[in-house]
C-alpha positions as CSV (number, residue, x, y, z in Angstrom):
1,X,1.5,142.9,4.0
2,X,4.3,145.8,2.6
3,X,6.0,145.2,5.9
4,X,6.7,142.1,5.5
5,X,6.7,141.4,2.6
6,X,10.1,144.3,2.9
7,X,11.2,142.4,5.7
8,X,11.6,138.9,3.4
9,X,13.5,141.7,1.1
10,X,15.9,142.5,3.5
11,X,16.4,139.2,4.6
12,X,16.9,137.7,1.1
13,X,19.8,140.5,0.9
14,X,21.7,139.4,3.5
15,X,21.8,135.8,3.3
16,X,22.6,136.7,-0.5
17,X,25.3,139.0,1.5
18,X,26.8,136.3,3.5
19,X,26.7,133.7,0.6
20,X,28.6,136.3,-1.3
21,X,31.3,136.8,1.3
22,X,31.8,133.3,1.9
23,X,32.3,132.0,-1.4
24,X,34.9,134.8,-1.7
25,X,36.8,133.8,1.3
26,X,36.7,130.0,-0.6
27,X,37.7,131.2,-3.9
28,X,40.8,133.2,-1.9
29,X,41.3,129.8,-0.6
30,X,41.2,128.3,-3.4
31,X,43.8,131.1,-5.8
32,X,46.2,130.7,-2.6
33,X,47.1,127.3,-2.7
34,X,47.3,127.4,-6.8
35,X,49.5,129.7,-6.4
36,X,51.6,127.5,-3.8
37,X,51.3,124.6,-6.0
38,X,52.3,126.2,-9.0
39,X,55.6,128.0,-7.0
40,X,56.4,124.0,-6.0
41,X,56.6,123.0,-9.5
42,X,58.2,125.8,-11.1
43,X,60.5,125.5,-8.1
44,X,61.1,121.4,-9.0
45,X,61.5,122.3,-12.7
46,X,64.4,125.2,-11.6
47,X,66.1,122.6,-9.7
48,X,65.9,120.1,-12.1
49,X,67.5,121.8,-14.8
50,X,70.4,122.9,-13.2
């Protein structure tokens, strides 16, 4: 049937939806604590050269 066969559509689309939004909020994740670790060691290397 069209119906459902729009219905499996618009169900595809949102888990794709969620999947999308949740690997985002990983990859956020993910940036922020490079960007920690990377501070530390820049941070070490300062402190070590003075």
């Amino acid at each position: 049937r069209k119906r459902h066969r729009i219905a499996l559509i618009k169900r595809r689309c949102l888990a794709r939806k969620e999947q999308a939004t949740e690997y985002a909020k990983l990859l956020a994740q993910r940036q922020k604590e490079a960007k920690v670790k990377r501070a530390e060691e820049v941070k070490r290397k300062r402190s070590a050269s003075m």
